[in-house]
C-alpha positions in Angstrom: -12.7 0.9 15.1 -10.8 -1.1 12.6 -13.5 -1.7 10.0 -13.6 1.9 9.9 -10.6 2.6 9.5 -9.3 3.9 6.1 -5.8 1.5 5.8 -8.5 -0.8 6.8 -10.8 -0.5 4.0 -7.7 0.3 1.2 -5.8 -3.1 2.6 -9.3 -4.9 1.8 -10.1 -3.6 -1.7 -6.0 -4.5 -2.8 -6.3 -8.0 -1.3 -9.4 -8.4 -3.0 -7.9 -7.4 -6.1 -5.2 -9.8 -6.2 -5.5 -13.4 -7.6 -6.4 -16.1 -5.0 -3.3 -17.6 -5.1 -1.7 -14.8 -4.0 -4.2 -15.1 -0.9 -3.9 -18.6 0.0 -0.2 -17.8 -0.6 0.0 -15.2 2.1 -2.3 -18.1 4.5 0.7 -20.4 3.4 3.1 -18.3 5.6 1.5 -18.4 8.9 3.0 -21.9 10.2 6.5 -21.2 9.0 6.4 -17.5 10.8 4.2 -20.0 13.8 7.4 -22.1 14.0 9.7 -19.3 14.2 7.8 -18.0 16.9 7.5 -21.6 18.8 11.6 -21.6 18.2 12.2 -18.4 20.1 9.5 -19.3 22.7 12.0 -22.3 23.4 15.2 -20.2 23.6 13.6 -18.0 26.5 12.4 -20.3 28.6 15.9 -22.7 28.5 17.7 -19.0 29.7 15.0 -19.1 32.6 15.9 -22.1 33.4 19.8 -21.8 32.6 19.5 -18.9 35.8 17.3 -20.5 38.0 20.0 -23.6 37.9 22.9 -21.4 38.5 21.2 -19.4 41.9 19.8 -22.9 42.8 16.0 -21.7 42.4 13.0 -24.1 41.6 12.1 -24.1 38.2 8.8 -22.5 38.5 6.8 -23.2 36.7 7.5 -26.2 34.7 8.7 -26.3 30.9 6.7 -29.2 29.0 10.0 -31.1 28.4 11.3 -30.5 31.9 11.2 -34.4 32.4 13.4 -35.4 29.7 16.4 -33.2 31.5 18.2 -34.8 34.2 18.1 -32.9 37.7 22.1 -33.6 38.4 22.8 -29.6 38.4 25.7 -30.0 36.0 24.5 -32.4 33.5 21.2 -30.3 33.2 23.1 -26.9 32.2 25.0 -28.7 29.9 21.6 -30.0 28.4 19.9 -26.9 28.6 23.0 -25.3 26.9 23.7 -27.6 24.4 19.5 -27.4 23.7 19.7 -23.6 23.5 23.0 -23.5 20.7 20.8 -25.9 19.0 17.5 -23.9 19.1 19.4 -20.7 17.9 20.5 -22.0 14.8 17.2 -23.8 13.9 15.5 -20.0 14.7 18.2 -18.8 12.2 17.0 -21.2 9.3 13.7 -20.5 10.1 13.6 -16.7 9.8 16.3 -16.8 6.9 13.4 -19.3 5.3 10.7 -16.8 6.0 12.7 -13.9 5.1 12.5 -15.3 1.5 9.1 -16.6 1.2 8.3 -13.1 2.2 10.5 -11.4 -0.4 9.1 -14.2 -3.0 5.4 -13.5 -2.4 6.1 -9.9 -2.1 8.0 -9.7 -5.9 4.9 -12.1 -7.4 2.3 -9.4 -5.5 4.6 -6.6 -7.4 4.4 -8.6 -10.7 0.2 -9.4 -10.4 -0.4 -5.5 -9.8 2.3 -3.9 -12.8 0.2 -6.6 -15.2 -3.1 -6.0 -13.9 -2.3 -2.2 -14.2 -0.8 -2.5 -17.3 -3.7 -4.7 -18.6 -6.1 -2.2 -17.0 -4.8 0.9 -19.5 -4.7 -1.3 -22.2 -8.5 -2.4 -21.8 -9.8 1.6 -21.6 -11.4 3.6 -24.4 -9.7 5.8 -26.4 -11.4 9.2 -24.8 -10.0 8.0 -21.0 -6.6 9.0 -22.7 -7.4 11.9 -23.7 -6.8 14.4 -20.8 -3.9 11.8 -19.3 -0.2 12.4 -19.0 1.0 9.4 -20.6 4.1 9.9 -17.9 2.2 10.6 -15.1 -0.2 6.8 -16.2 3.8 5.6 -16.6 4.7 6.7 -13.0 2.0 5.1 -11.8 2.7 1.7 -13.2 6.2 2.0 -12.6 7.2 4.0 -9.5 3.6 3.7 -7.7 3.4 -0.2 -7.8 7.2 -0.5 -6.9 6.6 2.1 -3.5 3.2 0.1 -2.9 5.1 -3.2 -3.1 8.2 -1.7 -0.6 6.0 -0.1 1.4 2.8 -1.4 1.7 3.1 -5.1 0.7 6.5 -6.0 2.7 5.2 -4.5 5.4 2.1 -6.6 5.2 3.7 -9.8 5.0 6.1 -8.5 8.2 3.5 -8.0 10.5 1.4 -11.3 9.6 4.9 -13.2 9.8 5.7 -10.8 12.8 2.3 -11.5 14.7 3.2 -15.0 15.1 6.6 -14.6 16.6 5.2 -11.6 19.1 1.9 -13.5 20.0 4.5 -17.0 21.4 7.2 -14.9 23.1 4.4 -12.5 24.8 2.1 -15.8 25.8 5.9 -17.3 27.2 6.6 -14.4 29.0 2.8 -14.2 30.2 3.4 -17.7 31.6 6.8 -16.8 33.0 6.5 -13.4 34.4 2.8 -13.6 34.4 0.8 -10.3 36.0 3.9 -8.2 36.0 4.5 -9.0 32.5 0.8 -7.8 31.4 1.7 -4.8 32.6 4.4 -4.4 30.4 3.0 -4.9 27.6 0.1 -3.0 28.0 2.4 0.1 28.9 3.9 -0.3 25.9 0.8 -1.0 23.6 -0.6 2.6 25.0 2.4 4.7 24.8 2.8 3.1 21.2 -1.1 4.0 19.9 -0.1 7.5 21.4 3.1 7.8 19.7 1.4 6.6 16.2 -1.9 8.5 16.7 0.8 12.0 16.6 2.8 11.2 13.7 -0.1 9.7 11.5 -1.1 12.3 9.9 2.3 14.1 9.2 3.5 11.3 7.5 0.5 10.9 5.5 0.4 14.8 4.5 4.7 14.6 3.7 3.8 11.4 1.5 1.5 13.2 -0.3 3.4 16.1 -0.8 6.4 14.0 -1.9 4.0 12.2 -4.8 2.8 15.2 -6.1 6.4 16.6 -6.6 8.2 14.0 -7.9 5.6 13.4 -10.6 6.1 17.2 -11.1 9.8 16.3 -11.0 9.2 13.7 -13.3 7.6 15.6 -15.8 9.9 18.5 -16.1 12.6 16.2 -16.6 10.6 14.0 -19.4 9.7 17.4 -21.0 13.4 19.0 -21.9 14.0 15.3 -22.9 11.0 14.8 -25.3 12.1 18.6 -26.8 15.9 18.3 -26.9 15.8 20.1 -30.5 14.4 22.9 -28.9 16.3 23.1 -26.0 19.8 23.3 -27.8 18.3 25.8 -30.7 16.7 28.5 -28.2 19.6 27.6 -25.2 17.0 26.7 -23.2 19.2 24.9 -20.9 19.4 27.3 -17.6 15.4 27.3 -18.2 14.9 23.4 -17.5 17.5 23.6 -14.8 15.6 26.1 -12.9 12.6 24.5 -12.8 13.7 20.9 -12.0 16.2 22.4 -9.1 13.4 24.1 -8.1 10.7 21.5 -8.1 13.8 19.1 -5.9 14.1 21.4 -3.5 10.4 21.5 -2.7 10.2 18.0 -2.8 13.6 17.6 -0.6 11.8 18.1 3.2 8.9 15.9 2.2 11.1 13.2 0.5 13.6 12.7 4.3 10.6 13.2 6.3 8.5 10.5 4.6 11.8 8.4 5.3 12.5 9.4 8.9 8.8 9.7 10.7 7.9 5.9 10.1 10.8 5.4 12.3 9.9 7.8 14.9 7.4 5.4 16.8 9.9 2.7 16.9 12.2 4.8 18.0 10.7 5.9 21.4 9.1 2.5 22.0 12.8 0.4 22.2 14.0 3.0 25.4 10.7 3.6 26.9 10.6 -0.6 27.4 13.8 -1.5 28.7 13.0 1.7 30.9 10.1 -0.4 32.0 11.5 -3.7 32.5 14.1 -2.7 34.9 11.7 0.0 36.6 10.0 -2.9 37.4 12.2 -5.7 38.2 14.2 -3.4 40.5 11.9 -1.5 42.0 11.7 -3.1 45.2 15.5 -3.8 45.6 16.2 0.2 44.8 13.3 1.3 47.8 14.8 -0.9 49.9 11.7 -3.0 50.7 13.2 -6.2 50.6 17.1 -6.2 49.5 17.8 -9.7 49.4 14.9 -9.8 46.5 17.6 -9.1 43.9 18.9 -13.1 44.0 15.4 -14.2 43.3 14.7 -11.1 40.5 17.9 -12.3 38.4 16.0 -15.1 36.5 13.0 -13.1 36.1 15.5 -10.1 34.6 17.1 -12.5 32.2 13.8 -13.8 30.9 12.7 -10.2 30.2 16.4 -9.4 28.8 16.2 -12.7 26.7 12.0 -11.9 25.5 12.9 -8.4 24.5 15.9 -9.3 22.2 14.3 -11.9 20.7 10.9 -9.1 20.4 13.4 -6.8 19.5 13.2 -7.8 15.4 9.7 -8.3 15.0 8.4 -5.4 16.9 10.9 -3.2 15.3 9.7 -4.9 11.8 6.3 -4.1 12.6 5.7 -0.5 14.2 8.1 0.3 11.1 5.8 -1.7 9.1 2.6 -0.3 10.4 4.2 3.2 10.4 5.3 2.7 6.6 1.5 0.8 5.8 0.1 4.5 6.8 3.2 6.7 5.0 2.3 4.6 1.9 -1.5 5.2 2.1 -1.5 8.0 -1.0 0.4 5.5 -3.4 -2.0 2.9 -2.7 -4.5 4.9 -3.4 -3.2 6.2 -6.7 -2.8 2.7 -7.8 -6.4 1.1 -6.5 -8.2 4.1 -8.8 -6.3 2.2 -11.7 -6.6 -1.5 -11.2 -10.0 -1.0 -10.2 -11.0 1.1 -13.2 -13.6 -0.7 -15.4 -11.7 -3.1 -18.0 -15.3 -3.5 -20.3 -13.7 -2.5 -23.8 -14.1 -5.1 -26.5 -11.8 -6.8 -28.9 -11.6 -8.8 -31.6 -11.1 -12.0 -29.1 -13.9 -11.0 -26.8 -16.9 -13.5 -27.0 -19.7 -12.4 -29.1 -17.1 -10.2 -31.6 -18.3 -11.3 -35.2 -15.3 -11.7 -37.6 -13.2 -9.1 -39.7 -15.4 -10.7 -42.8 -18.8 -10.6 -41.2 -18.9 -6.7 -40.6 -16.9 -5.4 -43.7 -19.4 -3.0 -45.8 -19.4 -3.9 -49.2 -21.1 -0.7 -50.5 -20.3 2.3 -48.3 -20.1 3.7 -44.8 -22.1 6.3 -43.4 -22.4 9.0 -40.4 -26.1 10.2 -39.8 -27.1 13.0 -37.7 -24.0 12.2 -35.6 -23.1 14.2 -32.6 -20.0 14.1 -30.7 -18.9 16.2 -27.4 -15.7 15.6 -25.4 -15.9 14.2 -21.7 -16.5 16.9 -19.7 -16.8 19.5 -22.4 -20.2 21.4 -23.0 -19.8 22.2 -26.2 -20.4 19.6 -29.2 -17.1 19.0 -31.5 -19.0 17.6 -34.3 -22.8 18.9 -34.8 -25.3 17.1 -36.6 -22.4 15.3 -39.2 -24.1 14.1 -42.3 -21.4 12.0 -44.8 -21.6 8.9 -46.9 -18.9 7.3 -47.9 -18.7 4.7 -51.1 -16.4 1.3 -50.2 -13.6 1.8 -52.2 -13.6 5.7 -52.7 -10.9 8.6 -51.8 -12.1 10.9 -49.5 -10.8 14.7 -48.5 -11.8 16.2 -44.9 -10.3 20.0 -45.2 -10.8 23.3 -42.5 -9.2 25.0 -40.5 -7.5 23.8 -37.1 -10.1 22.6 -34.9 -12.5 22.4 -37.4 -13.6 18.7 -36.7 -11.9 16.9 -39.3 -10.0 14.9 -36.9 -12.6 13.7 -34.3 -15.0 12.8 -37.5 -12.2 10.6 -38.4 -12.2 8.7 -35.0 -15.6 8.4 -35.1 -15.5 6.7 -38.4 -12.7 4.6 -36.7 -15.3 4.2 -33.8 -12.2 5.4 -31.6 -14.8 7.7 -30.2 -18.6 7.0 -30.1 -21.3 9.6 -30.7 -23.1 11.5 -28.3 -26.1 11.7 -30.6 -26.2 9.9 -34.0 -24.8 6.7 -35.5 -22.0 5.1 -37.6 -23.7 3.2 -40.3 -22.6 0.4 -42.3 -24.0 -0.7 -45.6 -27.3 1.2 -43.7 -26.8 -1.1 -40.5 -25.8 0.7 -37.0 -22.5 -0.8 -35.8 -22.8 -1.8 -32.2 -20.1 -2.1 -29.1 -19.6 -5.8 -30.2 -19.1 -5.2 -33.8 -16.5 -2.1 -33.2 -13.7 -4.1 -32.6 -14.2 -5.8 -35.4 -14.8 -3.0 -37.6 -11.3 -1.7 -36.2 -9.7 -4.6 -37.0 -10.4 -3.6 -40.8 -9.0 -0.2 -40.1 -5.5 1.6 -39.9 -4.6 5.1 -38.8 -1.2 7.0 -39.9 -1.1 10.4 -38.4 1.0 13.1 -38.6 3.0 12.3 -35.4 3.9 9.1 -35.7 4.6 6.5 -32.6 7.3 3.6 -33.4 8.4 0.7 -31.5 11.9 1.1 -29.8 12.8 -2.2 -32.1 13.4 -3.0 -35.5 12.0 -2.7 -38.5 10.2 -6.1 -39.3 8.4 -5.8 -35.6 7.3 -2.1 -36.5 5.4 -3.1 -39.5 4.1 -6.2 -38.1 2.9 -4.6 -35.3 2.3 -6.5 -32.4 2.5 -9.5 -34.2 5.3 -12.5 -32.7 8.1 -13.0 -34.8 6.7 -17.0 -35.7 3.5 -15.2 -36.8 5.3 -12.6 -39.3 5.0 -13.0 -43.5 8.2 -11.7 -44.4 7.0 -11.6 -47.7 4.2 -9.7 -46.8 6.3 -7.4 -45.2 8.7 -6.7 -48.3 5.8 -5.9 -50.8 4.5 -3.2 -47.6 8.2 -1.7 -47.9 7.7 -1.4 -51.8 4.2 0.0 -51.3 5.8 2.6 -49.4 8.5 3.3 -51.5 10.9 1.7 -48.8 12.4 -1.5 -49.8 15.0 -0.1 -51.7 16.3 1.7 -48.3 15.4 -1.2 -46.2 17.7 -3.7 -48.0 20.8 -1.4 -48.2 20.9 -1.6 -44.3 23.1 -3.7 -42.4 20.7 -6.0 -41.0 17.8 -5.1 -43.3 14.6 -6.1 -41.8 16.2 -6.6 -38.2 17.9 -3.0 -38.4 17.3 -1.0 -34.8 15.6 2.1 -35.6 15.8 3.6 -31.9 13.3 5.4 -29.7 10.3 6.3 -31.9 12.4 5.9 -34.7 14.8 8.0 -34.6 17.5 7.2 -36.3 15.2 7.5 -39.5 14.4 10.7 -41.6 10.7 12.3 -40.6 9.7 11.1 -44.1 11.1 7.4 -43.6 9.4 7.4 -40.2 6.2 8.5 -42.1 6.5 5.8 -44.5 7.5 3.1 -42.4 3.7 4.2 -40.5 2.0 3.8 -44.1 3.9 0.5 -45.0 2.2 -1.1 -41.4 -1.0 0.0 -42.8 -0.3 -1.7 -45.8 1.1 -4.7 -44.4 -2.2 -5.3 -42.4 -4.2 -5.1 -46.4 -7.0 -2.4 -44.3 -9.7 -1.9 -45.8 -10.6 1.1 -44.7 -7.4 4.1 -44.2 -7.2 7.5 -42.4 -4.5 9.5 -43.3 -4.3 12.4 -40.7 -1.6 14.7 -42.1 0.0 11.6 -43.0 2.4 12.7 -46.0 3.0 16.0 -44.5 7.0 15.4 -43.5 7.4 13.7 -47.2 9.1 15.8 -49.9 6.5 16.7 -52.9 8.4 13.4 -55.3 8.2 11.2 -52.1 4.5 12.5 -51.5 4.1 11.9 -55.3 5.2 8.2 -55.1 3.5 7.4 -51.8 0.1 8.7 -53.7 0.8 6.6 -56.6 1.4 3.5 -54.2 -2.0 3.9 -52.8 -3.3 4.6 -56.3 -1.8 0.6 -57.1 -3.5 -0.4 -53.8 -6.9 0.4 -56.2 -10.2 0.6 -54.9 -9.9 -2.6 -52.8 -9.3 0.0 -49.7 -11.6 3.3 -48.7 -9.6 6.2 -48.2 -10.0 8.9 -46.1 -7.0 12.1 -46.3 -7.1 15.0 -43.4 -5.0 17.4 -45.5 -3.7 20.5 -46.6 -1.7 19.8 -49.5 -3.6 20.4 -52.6 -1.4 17.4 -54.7 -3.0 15.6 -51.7 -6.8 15.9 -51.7 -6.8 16.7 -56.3 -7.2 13.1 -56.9 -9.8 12.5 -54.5 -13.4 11.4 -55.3 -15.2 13.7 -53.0 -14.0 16.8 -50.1 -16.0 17.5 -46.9 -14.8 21.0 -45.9 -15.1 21.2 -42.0 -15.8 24.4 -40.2 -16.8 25.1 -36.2 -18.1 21.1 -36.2 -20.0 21.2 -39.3 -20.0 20.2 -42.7 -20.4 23.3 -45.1 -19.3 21.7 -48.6 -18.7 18.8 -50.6 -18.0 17.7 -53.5 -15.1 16.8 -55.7 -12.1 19.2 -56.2 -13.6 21.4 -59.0 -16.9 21.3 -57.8 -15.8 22.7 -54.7 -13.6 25.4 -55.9 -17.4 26.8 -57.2 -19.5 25.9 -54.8 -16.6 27.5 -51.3 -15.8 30.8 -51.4 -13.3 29.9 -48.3 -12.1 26.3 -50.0 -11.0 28.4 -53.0 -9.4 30.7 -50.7 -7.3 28.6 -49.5 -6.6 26.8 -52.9 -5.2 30.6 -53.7 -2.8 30.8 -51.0 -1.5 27.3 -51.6 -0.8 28.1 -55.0 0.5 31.3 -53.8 2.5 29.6 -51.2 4.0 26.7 -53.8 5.4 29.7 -56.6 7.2 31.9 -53.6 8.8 28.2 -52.7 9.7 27.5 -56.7 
């Protein structure tokens, strides 16, 4: 029944993937929760003893240290008194001990999974972003792991710590009450696996229901955030409003339910067994069988009394825990699809990479017959994409929106890989261990550009250590990119904050500060997507003439539809429905494109109306 059980099989595949520390770590805390348990086994059998003493009853059966307490009635509660202070606070350091290996182990659990997930994501190909939320892959890092860790892991660690305590009192009671005792706890094992096997699957269904809202939540929220500009231009305010109050107050009965039914089982269980024990115990007294039994029940009474409140904790802890294992079932499940995902994406570290030098072309790059179709798409993106590149040379891609332009760029950047066809350099096929090091001699600035929420040194050294960075290196990128000059009037120059995604810089400086990274890693080969497109025409101008000064030590390709962009460039692919249906430098192209010189025309048209 357990092996086939589904918190079974989930439990399993998380402990698996967790380091084997973190296992033998979670072994480590069975004799500490074993001595807690011993402790409290202890503490009930000196109160038997304390009441048989004071009704003048034999102590039966026998405690293992019985011998060591003298009979001389006075002396021996004394003993037992002074033995059962002394017990209480040792059981006190004991759980308080516990209680913070448990919280320990569970926060280094919390940290292995956020790293593993984080590493995870960082380890996929480009395409497996492609149809993600990056704040729904966010939640699940962040407020997935932290529920999985509250809720799943405590809980874990609770009822292996818990186990211990109920398996010593249960045996002492056993030994103490003995058949009378089995009955109890059988009682109460039922009427709990009835209890659990009703609420189950309406806190599982209210958990779900709460995930699914407050990533909706989430994502409304993130949304009016991410297009403040728009919010305040087109008062927009009531509209965002609406829909987050709306999306709370769906997720409001799932969210206090998902609270509150854990806590039903537990409950129901804490009446129902001091209903039981004194049921029991007084039975015979209250049917008047035998009223003088009630002298001899007191002991037995106390025992139970005692057993249950010292129970009490750990059985609360864990029908809460086993209640809250189940409620947290969904997040566990969201976070298992991501650290089990495959992690087999190389990089420039990964044995078997040859180096940036070994797979740089030296005469040009090439895509032949090359075919590329999105995952799970049916129709092909790029069809049959014929282009040689020279090292060294500026290329043009130009078309309309959705043309292709873009996803032949990230094939050249081997971001995506062809469905048909290959990526050719110097007329060699570049294979899944050379692509990171092909990448490692290329740079991408695109249109919409992603900064660091740091400074300025650390968003052209990208993810580079601060002991690692050439300052000087870094300067000459800012003059590159026309930049220096703003840089060094700042107040802290280099170290200056430039906010979230930069935004206490100008959409041009952003755009330059992308370029200057690109320069500051020397690329040899550069895609600008749109790059300049937020630069004035003189800031465009200069930018140009920077790359111009690079020379042909970099190979340049420009997804544009400035004309002062793509003039200068050695050759244009003109991109329509996935194909390739011109080239050729700017004036040969103008002849050869009835819809390139076209949209020459209305550029031209477009730059007088704005003279």
């Amino acid at each position: 029944m357990i092996r086939t059980s589904k918190t079974y099989h989930l439990l399993v595949r998380l402990l698996k993937a967790l380091p084997a520390r973190r296992r033998k770590s979670l072994l480590k805390l069975i004799p500490v929760a074993a001595l807690t348990g011993l402790v409290d086994v202890i503490v009930v059998g000196i109160v038997s003893r304390l009441f048989t003493v004071f009704i003048g009853q034999a102590n039966q059966p026998p405690l293992p240290f019985q011998n060591f307490i003298p009979e001389d009635p006075k002396t021996k509660v004394i003993s037992l008194v002074a033995i059962y202070i002394a017990m209480n606070w040792f059981a006190s350091f004991s759980k308080l001990f516990l209680k913070a290996a448990q919280e320990r182990l569970r926060v280094a659990i919390w940290q292995d999974l956020s790293e593993l997930a984080q590493n995870k994501l960082l380890y996929q190909p480009y395409d497996f972003f492609l149809n993600k939320k990056k704040s729904d892959l966010s939640s699940k890092v962040l407020i997935n792991i932290s529920r999985v860790s509250e809720f799943l892991v405590r809980p874990i660690l609770q009822i292996s710590s818990g186990l211990c305590v109920i398996t010593f009192i249960c045996i002492a009671v056993l030994f103490i009450a003995k058949s009378i005792a089995l009955y109890l706890i059988i009682s109460l094992l039922i009427f709990y696996i009835f209890i659990s096997l009703f609420v189950t699957p309406f806190i599982r269904y209210s958990s779900r229901q709460r995930i699914k809202l407050e990533k909706e939540t989430n994502n409304i929220l993130t949304e009016s955030m991410r297009t403040i500009i728009d919010v305040h231009l087109t008062s927009s305010e009531s509209y965002f409003e609406k829909r987050y109050k709306s999306a709370g107050k769906n997720s409001f009965p799932f969210i206090w339910k998902a609270e509150v039914l854990p806590e039903f089982p537990r409950s129901l269980i804490e009446p129902f067994g001091i209903t039981l024990i004194f049921a029991i115990g007084l039975f015979p007294y209250i049917t008047g069988e035998n009223e003088s039994i009630l002298i001899e029940i007191v002991p037995f009474l106390a025992t139970i009394a005692v057993a249950a409140l010292k129970l009490t904790p750990p059985l609360q802890d864990s029908f809460r825990a086993l209640t809250s294992m189940r409620a947290s079932i969904p997040d566990l499940e969201e976070i298992l699809k991501l650290i089990e995902l495959p992690s087999n994406r190389l990089t420039k570290r990964s044995i078997g990479v040859p180096t940036k030098k070994g797979i740089e072309p030296r005469n040009n790059i090439k895509l032949e017959n090359l075919s590329y179709k999105y995952p799970n798409s049916f129709e092909y993106t790029l069809k049959s994409i014929n282009l040689t590149i020279p090292v060294g040379s500026r290329i043009a891609f130009v078309g309309e929106t959705g043309s292709g332009k873009t996803t032949a760029a990230n094939q050249l950047l081997c971001l995506l890989r062809p469905t048909h066809g290959n990526l050719l350099l110097d007329g060699v096929e570049v294979t899944e261990n050379e692509v990171p090091a092909w990448q490692d001699c290329c740079s991408y600035v695109p249109q919409s550009i992603a900064l660091l929420n740091s400074n300025i040194i650390e968003n052209i050294a990208y993810g580079l250590d601060e002991e690692l960075i050439d300052k000087e290196r870094v300067w000459d990128a800012l003059k590159a990119a026309q930049l220096a000059e703003l840089v060094s009037e700042m107040p802290m120059d280099l170290y200056t904050p430039i906010g979230e995604n930069g935004i206490m810089l100008s959409g041009g400086q952003r755009q330059r500060l992308a370029i200057a990274r690109a320069f500051y890693r020397q690329s040899k080969f550069l895609v600008l997507d749109e790059a300049t497109s937020a630069l004035d025409n003189r800031t465009e101008a200069e930018v140009m003439d920077a790359i111009e000064i690079i020379g042909r030590r970099c190979t340049i390709i420009t997804i544009a539809h400035r004309l002062s962009t793509i003039e200068r460039s050695d050759c244009i692919y003109e991109f329509k429905n996935g194909k390739i249906i011109a080239s050729g430098n700017y004036q040969q192209l103008l002849k050869k494109s009835k819809t390139f010189s076209e949209m020459v025309e209305i550029a031209k048209r477009k730059h007088k109306s704005n003279i």
